[in-house]
N, C-alpha and C positions, 0 to 999 in steps of 0.2 A: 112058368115054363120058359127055360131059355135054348136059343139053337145056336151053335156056334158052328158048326162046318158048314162047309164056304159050299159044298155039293150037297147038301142038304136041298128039297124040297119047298115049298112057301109053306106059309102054313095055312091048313085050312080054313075059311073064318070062323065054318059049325065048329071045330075045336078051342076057340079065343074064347079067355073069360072074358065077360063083361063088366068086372068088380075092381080084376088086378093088371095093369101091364102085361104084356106078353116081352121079355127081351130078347133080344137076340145080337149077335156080334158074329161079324163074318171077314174072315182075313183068308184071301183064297191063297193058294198054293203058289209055284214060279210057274208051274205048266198050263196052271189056270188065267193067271196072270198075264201069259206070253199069248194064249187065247184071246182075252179081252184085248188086249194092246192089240192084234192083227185085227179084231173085230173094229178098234177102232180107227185102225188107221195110223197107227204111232208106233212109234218103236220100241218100244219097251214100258214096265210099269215094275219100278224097281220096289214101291210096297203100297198097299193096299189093305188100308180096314176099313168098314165100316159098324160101326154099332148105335144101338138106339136100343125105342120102345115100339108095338104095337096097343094101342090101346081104344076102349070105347068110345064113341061120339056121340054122344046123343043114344038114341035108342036100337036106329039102323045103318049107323055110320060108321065109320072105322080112320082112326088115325095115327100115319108114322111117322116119328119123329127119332130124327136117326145123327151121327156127325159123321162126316166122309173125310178120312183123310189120305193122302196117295202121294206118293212121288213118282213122276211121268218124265220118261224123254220122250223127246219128239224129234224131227229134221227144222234146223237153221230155215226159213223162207228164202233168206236171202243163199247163206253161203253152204245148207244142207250140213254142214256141222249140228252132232248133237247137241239138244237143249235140253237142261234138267230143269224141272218146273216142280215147287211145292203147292200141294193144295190142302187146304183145312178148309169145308165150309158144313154150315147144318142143312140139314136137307127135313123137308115138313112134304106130307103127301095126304090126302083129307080122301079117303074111298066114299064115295056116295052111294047109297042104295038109289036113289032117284036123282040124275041127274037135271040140272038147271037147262029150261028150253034155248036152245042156241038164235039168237037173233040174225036175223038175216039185213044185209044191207043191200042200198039200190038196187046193185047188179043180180043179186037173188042170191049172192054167195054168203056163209055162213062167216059171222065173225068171230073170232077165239075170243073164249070169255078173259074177264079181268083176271081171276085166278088162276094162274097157271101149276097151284097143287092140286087143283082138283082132279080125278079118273073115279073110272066108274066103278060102282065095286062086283066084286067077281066073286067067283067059289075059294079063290086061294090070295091072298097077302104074300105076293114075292117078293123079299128085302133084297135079295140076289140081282133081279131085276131093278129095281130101285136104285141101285149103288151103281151099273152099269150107267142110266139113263143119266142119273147126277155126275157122273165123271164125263161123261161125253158133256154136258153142256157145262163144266166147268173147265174143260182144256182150255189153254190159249189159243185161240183160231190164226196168230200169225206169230210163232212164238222167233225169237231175235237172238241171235248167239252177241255175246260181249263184244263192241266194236263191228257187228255186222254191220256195215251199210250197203245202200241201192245204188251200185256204180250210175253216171250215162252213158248209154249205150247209141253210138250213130251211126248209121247206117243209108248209104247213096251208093252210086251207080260211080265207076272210078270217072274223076272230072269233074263232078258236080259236088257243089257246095251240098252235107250233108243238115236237114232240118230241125233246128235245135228246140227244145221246149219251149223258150222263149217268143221264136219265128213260127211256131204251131199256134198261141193264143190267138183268139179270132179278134180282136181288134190290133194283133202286132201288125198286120197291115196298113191299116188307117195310120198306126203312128208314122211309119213308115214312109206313109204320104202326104202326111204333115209335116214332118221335117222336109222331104221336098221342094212341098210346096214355098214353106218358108224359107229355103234355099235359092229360089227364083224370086221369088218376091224384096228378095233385101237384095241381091243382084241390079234388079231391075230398078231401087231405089238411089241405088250407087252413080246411074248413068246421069 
């Protein structure tokens, strides 16, 4: 069985064989497309596949192995200029009919297991969903137009020396009054 439309359904797992693959290939639309990019935050998603397999794990497992590829703009951090970003990466997701007990540390809070392909498995395998999750954690979180840089920026009261990065470090003081010091002390050596 394969699924290629991008509005299609997951599939359900009582329908997956357990012998053969399940494939699927999913390339949404531009109006789908401009969806997901508002979902995520970004400005546009100029293309967008993804395809793979579905297939058996063991006896009550289920696993997808899929490749994502996408070309993303985003806004400049620095200068809001758009940035075009390519992505290729594979994407692996491991459905567990019984997931692993979560450990707890000191504080009683749960810790995220080692594996971050593991989820639990469900009534449906959504590849749709899967391809969403994997492009949002493959964006750039501070994507840089060519030649963007971080101006400095300073800001005082009119009159007053404004306070430079250098004169914010917490020992720019002490040096401060160290040159002083050794400024009165070779004075006082001179007499």
């Amino acid at each position: 069985m394969t699924r290629s439309r991008p509005d299609a359904p997951g599939f359900a797992v009582s329908d997956l064989s357990t012998k053969s693959p399940t494939r699927f290939e999913i390339t949404p639309d531009a109006p789908a497309r401009a969806a997901l990019a508002n979902d995520l935050g970004i400005e546009g998603i100029r293309k967008l596949r993804f395809s793979g397999e579905i297939r058996a794990d063991g006896k009550r497992d289920w696993r997808l192995d899929g490749r994502l590829g996408a070309t993303v703009v985003q806004a400049c951090v620095v200068t809001l200029a758009p940035v075009t970003t390519r992505i290729d990466q594979d994407v692996s997701r491991r459905f567990l009919a019984e997931m692993p007990d979560l450990k707890l540390d000191e504080s009683g809070e749960a810790e995220m297991p080692e594996d971050d392909t593991i989820e639990p498995l469900t009534a449906e395998i959504d590849p749709a969903t899967v391809m969403a999750e994997a492009l949002a954690l493959a964006l750039p979180l501070y994507p840089r137009a060519d030649g963007a840089e971080l101006g400095v920026a300073n800001f005082a009261e009119p009159g007053v020396k404004p306070l430079s990065d250098e004169a914010a470090k917490p020992f720019a003081g002490l040096a401060e009054l160290r040159d002083k010091l050794g400024k009165s002390g070779s004075e006082d050596s001179s007499d």
